[in-house]
N, C-alpha and C positions, 0 to 999 in steps of 0.2 A: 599368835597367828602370823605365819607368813606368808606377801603378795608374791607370786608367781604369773608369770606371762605366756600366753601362749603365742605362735607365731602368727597369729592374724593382730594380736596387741590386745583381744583380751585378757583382763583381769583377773585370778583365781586366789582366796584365800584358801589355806593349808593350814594345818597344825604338824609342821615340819617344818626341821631346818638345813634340811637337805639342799646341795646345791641342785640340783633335778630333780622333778619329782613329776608321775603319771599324774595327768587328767582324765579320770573314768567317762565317759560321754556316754551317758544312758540315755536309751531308747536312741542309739543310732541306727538310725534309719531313714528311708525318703518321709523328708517332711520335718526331721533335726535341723537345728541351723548349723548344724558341724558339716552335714552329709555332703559330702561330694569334696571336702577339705584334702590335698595332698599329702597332708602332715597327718592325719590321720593313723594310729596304727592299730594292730591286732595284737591284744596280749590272751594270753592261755597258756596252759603245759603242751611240751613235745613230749612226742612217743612213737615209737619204730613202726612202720606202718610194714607189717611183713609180706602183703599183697603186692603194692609196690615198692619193695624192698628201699626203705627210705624215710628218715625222718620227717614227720608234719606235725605242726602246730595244732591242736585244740583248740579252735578261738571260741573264747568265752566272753568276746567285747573287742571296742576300740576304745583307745584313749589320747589325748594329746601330752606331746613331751612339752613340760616347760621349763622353767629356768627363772634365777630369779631375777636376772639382766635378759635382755636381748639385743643381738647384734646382727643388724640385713648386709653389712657390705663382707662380701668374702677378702679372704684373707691368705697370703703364703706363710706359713711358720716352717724356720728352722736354716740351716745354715746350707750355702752354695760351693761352698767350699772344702768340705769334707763327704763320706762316702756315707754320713747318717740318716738314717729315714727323716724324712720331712712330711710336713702335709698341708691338703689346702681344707680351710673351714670355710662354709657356706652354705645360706640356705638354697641356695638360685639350682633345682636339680638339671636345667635347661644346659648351666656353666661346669656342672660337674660331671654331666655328660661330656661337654664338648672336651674340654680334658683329658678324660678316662678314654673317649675314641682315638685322638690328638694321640697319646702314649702307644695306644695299641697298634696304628698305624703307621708310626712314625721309628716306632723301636717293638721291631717283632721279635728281635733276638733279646729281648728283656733286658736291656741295657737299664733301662729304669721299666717299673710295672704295679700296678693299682689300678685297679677297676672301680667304679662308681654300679650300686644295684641300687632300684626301688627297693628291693627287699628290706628293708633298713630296722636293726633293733635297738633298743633303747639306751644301750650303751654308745652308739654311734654320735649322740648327739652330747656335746659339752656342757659348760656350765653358762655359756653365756649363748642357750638355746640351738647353735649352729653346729651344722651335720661337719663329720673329721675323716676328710680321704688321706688316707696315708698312703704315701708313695715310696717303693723303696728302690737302691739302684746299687748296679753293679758292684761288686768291691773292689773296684778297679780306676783308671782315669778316666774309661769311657762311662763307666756309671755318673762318674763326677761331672762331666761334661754335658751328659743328658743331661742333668738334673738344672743346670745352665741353661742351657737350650728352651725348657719348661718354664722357666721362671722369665726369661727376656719374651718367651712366645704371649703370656698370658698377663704379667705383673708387671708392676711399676716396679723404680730401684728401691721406694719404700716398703711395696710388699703388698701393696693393694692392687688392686682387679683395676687393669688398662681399661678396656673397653665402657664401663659405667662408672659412673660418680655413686658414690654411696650414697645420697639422697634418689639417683634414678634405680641403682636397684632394690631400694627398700619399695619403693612405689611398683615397679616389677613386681618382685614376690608376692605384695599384696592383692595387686590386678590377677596372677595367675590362682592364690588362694579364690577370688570371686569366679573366676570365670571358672574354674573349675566344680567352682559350687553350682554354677546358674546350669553349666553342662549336664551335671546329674541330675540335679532337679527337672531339667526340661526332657530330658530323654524319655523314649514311650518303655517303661518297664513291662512288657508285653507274658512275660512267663520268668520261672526262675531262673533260668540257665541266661539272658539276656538280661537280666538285671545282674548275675555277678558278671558277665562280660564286661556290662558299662562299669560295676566297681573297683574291675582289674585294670580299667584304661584312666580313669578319677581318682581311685585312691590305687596307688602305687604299692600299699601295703601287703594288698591281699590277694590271695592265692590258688591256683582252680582248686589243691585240696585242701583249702580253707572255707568251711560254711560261714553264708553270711545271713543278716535277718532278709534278704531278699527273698532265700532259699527256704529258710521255716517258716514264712509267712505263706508262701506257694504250696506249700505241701501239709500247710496247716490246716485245710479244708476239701470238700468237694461236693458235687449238688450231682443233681439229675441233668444226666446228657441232654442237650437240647436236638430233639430229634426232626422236629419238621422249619419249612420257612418262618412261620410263624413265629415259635421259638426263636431265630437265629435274628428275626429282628428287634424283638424288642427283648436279648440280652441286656441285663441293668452293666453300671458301669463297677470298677473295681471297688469293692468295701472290705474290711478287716477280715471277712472271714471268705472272700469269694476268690480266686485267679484272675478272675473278669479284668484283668489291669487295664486303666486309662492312662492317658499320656500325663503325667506328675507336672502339676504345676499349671494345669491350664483351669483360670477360672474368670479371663473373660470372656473365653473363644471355644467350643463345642469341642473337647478334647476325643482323641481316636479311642472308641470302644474295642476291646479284641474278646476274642471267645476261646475259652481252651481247649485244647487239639483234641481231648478227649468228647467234645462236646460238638463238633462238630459234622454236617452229612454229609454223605456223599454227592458227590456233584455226576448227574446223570448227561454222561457224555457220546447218549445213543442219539442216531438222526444229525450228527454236524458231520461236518466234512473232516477229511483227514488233514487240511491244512490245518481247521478251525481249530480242531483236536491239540494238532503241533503247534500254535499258537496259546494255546492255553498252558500247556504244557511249558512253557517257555514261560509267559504271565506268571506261575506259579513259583517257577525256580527261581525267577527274579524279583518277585514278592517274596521268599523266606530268604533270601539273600540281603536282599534291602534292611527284612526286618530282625538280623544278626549285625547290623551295624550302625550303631546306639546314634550316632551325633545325624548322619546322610541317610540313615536306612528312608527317612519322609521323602528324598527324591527318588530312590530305588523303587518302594511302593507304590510313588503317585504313578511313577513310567510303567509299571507293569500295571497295574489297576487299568489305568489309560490304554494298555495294551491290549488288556480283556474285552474292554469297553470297545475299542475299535474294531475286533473280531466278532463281537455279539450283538452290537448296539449300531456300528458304523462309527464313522471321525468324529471324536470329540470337540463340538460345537458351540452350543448355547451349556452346555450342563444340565441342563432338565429332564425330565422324564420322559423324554420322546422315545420314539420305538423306531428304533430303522435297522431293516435286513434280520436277516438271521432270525432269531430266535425273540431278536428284541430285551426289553427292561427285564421280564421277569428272569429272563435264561441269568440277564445280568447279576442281578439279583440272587438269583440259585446260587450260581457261581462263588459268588462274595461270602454268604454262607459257607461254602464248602472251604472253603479257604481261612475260616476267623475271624471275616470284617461284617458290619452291616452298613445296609446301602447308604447311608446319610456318611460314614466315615470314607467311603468310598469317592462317593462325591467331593467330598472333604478334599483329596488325595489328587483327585481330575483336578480340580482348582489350582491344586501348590503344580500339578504335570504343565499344565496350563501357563500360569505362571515363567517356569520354568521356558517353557518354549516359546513366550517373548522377551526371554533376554539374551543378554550377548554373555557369550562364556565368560567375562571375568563378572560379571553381575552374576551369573547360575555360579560363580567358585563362592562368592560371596554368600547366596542366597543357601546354599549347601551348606555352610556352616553356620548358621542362625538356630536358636530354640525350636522345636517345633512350634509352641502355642504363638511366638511369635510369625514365622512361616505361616501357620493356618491364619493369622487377621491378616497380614498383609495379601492371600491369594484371593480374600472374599474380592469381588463383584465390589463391593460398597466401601474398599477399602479408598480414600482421599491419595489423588494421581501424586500429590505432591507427597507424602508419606509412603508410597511404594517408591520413587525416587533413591529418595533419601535411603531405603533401608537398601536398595540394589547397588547405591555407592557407601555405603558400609560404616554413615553417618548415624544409624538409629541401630542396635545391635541385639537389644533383649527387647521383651515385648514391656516390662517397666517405663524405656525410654520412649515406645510404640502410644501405650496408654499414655503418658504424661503429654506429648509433643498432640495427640487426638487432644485432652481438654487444653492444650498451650489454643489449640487452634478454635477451638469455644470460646475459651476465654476473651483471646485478643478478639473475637468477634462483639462477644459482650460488652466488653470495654469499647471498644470502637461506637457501639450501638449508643452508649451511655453519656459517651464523649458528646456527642449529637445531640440529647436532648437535652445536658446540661448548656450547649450552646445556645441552640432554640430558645433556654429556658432564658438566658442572660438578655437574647435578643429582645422577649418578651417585656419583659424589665424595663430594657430604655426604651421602647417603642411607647408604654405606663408612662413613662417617666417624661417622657417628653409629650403627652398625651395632656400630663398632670401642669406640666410649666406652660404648654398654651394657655388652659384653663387660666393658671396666676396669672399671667399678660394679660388676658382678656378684662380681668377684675383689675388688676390695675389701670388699667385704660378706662376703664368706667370710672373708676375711682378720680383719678387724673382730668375725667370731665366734669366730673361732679365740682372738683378743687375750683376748676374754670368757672363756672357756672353762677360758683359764692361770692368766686370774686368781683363777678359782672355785678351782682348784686349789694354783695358792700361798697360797689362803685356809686351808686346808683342811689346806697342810704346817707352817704357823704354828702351827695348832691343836695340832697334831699333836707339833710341836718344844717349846711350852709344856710339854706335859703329859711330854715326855722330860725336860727340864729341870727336871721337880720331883724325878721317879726320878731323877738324872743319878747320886748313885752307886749306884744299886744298875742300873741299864741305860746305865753309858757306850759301850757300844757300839752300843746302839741309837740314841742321842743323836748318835753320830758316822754313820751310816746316815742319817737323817734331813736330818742338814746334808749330805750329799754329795747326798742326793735333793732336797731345794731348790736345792743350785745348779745342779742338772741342769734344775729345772724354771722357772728364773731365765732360764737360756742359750737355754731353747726359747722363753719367752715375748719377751727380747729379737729371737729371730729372727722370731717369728712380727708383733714390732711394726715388723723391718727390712722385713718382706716386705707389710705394707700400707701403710708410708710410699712402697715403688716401686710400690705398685697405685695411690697417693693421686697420685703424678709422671707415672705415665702415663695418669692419666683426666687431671689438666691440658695432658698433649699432645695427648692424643685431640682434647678442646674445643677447644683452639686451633688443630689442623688442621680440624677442620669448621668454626671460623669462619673461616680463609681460605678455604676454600674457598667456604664462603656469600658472602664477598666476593667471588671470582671470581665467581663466577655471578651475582652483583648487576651486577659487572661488565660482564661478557659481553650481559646482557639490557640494559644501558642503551644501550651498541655499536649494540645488535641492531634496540633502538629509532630509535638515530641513525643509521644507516642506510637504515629504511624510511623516513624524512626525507628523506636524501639523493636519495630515487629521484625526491623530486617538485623538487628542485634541479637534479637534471639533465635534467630533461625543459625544463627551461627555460635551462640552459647545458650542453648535450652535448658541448660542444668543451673543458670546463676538466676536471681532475683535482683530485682531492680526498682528504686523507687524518684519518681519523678521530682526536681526540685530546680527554683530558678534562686539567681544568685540575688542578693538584696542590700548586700555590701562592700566595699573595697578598703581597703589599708592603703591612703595617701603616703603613708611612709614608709610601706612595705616595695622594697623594691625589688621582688620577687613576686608581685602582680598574687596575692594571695587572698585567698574571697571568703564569703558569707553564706551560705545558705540556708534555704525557710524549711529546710526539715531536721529533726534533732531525734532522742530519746524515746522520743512518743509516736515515733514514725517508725521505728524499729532500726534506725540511727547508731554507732558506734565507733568509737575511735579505731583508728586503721583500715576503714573502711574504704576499698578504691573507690573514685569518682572518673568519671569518662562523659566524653559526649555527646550529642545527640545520635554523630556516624561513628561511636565505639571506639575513639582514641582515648587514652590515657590522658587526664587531666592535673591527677594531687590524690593524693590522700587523708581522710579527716584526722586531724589534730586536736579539736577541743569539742567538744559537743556539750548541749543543754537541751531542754525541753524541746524545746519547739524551733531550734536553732545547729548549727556545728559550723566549725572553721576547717579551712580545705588550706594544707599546705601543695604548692603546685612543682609539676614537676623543674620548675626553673629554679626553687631553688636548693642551696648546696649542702643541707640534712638530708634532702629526700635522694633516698635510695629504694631501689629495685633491679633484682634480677634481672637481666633485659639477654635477647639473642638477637643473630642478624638469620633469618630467616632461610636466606638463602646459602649462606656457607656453614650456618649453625654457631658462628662464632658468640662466645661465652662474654660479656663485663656488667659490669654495673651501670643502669641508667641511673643521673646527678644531675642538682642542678650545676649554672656556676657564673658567677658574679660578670665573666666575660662575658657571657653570650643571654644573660636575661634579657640585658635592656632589646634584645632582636628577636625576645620572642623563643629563642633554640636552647637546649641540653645539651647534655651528653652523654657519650659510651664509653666509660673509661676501662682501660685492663684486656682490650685486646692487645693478640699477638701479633707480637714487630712484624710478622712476618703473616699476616693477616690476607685473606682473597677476598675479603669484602670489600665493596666498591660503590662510588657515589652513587645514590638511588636505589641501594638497596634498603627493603622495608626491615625494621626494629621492632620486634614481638618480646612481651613477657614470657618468661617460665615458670614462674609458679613458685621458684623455689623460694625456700622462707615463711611459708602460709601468707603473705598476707595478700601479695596480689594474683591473682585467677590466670590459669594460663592461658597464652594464645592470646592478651591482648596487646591491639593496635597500638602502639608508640608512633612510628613517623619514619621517615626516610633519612639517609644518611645523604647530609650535602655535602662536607669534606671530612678528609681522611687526614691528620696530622700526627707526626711522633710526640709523647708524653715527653716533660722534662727529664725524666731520669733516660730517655733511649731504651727503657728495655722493652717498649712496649706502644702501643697507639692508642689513640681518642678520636673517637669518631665523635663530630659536631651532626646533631640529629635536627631536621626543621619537622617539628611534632606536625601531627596530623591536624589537632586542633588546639587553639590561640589561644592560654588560657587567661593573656589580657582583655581580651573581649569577650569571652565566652557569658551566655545570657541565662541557657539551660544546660541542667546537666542530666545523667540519670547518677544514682549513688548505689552500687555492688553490696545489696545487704546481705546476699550470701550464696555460696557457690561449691 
């Protein structure tokens, strides 16, 4: 068996030893986790289509090419120097466009010439997974010269793609694989012909006269026209054997029901006016308009829907079922019917219209490219102000990150709630506790008079035994009474000084359980504190988890100020773990972990490395520590360019790259800019965001 790859980095065993070989993707369809993939293709037999005079495929399926390497970063092969075909490998089809235009545009007289198609067949693709444009050029010195021209336009002198690093465009083609998936799944597949339209704009494979399962699933059934209102409202939603399509993918949020054109009534457009008429009429072409264009057709719909509504119902208001002007709800109603929606989808549709026309055009540019089922929760009425925000600045993008950021915002409530009565509960404790030490005082003090009390009294038998002891012979036996009643009162005062030395032991346990307990609760409230920190951390990384921990130890001879912490293995704890602050700067990274424990190397010192950028110029080096600049606290940027635009105060961000630390975090500012020994190059000295000589809590990045 051999392992094979496809272009998202699944895994596929074969019994081949092929360097390529198809992946059959059965049951592609809405609802496969392939569907919507751009690498997707169509294999079948060709045969002469004598109608449209022109070869077309049979497609009997899709399948994935893979290979038994994979390679994301493109590539120039072939020499610049001679008049022979050359070509560029890559997955990036976004790059291989821009090229393929670049040529056409640039040398109309084919000086060089190669085109880049989605059409793409299986041969196209090599052994090391990536698609092969071959470019060819004149046989002359001006073909030789374009070919020149091409290669300084797009490539380094090595041969790799200028514009991205081969870790940014692996990360590219993977983003564009997802998004392309989340695109087709969220689209309203409303009838056949609009589900291969979204497959011909999703998968680049397929072709108007290519059948897809869109199209035999649509024409694999059919029921009884729905001929009255009745019918037209309580149409059920899309099932295996019905047209009825619902919008794919929606199942926290009341997805758009449609009806098939077959099933549909006539809309009785006697008794309105001839405006009202031209009005609808209008509603209409811009409702099947909207609804031929897969990703935007939900603001096309909601503005004509809204449009019906304002011509039959009046200005779209509260959204309810009031009745104003005209014909009123039911005409509305009728209408929706005659056209394939029911009233509740309709509504649906006023809400996203609604929506739409309280925001400003680059929020409506945004909010037009969003999922539908996403769009439909953010237009509800009950959608969280601070969650329509977000998604109109283009921070929340599918309804995945929509639901997860709804329970972020439970959760942090719960916790918060929880935080509170664990305080309370700590408060309660030593309020006990020092409840319980008066008590001890009080009994020591009684005890303590008691002590007095005996000794007044063995004062008193002294006296008392002197003055027998001068009588002794004429009262020995009072003399002997006397001593049997001091030792009687000898025995009592010993007990009574037993019985305050354990009043005296347990007011020191008393004290010592109310200061732990004051320590818990100091505890708990500093938690409680770093937590409410954490809420403004995650509003700015919602996808990373985070687990709260304070430091409990320091390395006296560690001069790179390197700490302890009280969570470990059991905490869900791991080495290379980032650590950060309470305000979300970079602090170290875990080095040694145990149970209930790990050690943090900081970023002061000179092992630890991370990807780092300067935010504002984008400028590329490694955060280090280094033995100059610990003892003050500061890092560094080493491996920028001599010739660098960053500047003191500007902020230092991770990248991400390398796995281990999360992009986008806070490092610190740049306080000088100095040249590296060798002059090829600069080191920016950084004064980190936070101390991590003093740092008391942290949170620890358990995963992202």
């Amino acid at each position: 068996m051999t392992t094979y790859i496809c272009k998202c980095g699944r895994r596929v065993k074969k019994s081949t030893d092929a360097s390529t070989t198809g992946n059959r993707l059965s049951g592609y369809a809405p609802g496969h986790e392939c569907w919507g993939c751009p690498y997707a293709m169509p294999y079948g037999d060709f045969q002469w289509d004598e109608s449209a005079r022109t070869v077309s495929r049979e497609t009997r399926g899709y399948e994935c090419r893979m290979s038994k390497t994979l390679t994301y970063a493109s590539e120039f092969a072939g020499s610049i120097k001679d008049k022979c075909t050359c070509r560029v490998h890559s997955l990036d089809f976004d790059f291989l466009s821009q090229v393929s235009a670049w040529i056409k545009d640039t040398y109309p007289d084919r000086e060089i010439f190669g085109s880049f198609s989605k059409d793409i067949r299986a041969s196209d693709y090599g052994s090391d997974g990536r698609y092969c444009l071959t470019i060819t050029c004149a046989q002359n010195l001006k073909g030789v010269a374009a070919k020149r021209e091409l290669f300084g336009q797009f490539f380094n002198p090595d041969g790799s793609r200028k514009d991205m690093t081969p870790q940014q465009e692996m990360e590219k083609i993977l983003a564009d694989i997802k998004k392309a998936k989340e695109i087709l799944s969220c689209a309203p597949a409303q009838n056949a012909d609009a589900a291969v339209t979204t497959a011909e704009n999703a998968v680049p494979t397929a072709t108007a006269a290519t059948p897809t399962i869109s199209e035999s699933g649509a024409d694999a059934s059919a029921s009884t026209p729905a001929t009255s209102l009745q019918n037209c409202e309580s149409a059920p939603a899309a099932s295996a054997g019905d047209s009825s399509v619902s919008t794919a993918g929606a199942m926290q949020d009341k997805p758009l029901t449609f009806i098939r054109e077959d099933k549909c009534p006539a809309f009785d457009y006697s008794g309105l006016t001839d405006q009202t008429v031209e009005n609808l009429h209008f509603a209409e072409d811009e409702y099947r308009h909207g609804k031929q264009m897969a990703e935007r057709g939900l603001v096309h719909m909601g503005n004509a829907i809204a449009a019906a509504h304002d011509a039959l119902c009046g200005v779209v208001q509260l959204l309810d079922n009031s009745k104003h002007g005209n014909r009123g709800d039911d005409s509305f109603r009728a209408w929706c019917c005659s056209i394939g929606i029911t009233k509740s989808t309709a509504y649906n549709l006023l809400q996203v219209s609604a929506l739409m026309d309280g925001s400003s055009p680059r929020q409506r540019a945004i909010l037009e490219a969003l999922p539908p089922t996403l769009l439909y929760a953010v237009a509800k009425p009950s959608a969280p102000q601070e969650l329509v925000e977000k998604v109109k600045s283009g921070d929340i993008t599918t309804n995945k990150q929509y639901q997860e950021a709804m329970a972020q915002i439970k959760a942090e409530k719960d916790r918060a709630a929880a935080a509170e009565a664990r305080e309370e509960e700590a408060w309660n404790m030593v309020s006990k506790a020092q409840d319980e030490a008066q008590t001890a005082k009080n009994d020591l003090d009684a005890a303590l008079a008691d002590v007095q009390g005996l000794d007044e009294e063995n004062a008193r038998l002294k006296a008392e035994k002197e003055k027998a002891e001068r009588s002794y012979n004429e009262m020995y036996e009072s003399r002997i009474a006397a001593n049997l009643q001091r030792q009687k009162a000898e025995a009592e005062r010993d007990r009574a000084e037993a019985r305050a030395k354990d009043a005296e032991n347990q007011l020191v346990g008393s004290r010592q359980v109310a200061e732990a307990a004051k320590l818990r609760g100091d505890k708990l409230k500093a938690e409680n504190e770093a937590y409410k920190a954490l809420a403004n951390i995650q509003e700015q990384h919602p996808e990373m988890s985070y687990t709260s921990s304070f430091v409990i130890g320091r390395d006296p001879l560690d001069s790179f100020w390197g700490f302890t912490l009280d969570r470990g293995t059991l905490d869900g704890v791991a080495v290379h773990d980032a650590v950060i602050s309470d305000e979300g700067y970079l602090l170290g990274v875990v080095v040694e972990v145990e149970a209930t424990s790990c050690k943090v190397m900081t970023i002061l010192h000179p092992n630890f490395n991370a990807a780092g950028v300067v935010s504002r110029t984008r400028d590329n080096g490694i955060i280090t520590g280094s033995a100059d600049y610990a003892a003050d606290g500061l890092c560094i940027l080493s491996n920028l360019a001599r010739s660098t635009l960053s500047r003191e105060g500007d902020q230092v961000i991770t990248t991400g790259l390398g796995g281990v630390f999360p992009p986008d975090v806070l490092v610190g500012v740049i306080k000088e800019l100095t040249p590296e020994a060798s002059g090829k190059s600069t080191l920016a000295v950084i004064q980190p965001g936070a101390d991590p000589r003093t740092v008391r809590h942290v949170f620890i990045i358990t995963n992202y």
